[in-house]
N, C-alpha and C positions, 0 to 999 in steps of 0.2 A: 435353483441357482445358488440358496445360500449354502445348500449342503456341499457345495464346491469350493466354498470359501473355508464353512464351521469344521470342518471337517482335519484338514489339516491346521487348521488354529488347536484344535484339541491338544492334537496331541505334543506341541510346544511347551515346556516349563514355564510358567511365569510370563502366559502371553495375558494377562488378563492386565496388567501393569498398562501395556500401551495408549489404550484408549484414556486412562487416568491421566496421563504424560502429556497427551495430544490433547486433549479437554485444559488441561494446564497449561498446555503454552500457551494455546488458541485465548483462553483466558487472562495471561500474563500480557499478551501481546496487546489488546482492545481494551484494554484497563492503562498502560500505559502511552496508549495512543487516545485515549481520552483526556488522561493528564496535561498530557503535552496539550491539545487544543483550549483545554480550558487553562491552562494556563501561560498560555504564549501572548506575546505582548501584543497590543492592539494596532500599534506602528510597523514592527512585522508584518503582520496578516495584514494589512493594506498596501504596504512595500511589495510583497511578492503578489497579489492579487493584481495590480497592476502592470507585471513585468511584462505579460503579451500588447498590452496597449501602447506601451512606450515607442516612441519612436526614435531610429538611431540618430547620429549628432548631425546629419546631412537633412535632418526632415524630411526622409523616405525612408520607408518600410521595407525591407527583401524578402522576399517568398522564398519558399525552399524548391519551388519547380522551376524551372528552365531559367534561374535567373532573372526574370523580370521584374521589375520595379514597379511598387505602390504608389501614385503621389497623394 
């Protein structure tokens, strides 16, 4: 099967760049998604960590199916 792929990759100018481009982003990306975590505020990440427990200002919950109510 890979001769289905290698095959036409050959003969491409300058396909050898891709993988280098895709390795780099994939890298750019998890590097600055790790920045971000370590350094996001502490009040933050327990503000939104809690957003699914909150209850609305009526002190009941809404479900997304048929409308019915949590108490």
């Amino acid at each position: 099967m890979l001769k289905f792929v290698k095959g036409p990759l050959e003969s491409i100018e300058g396909v050898e760049i891709y993988p280098i481009i895709s390795l780099l982003i994939f890298f750019l990306f998890f590097t600055a998604l790790f920045w971000w975590v370590v350094t996001a505020r502490k009040e933050y990440i327990k503000e939104v960590s809690n957003l699914p427990l909150d209850l609305e200002d009526n002190g009941e919950m809404e479900t997304d199916f048929d409308n019915q109510k949590i108490d």
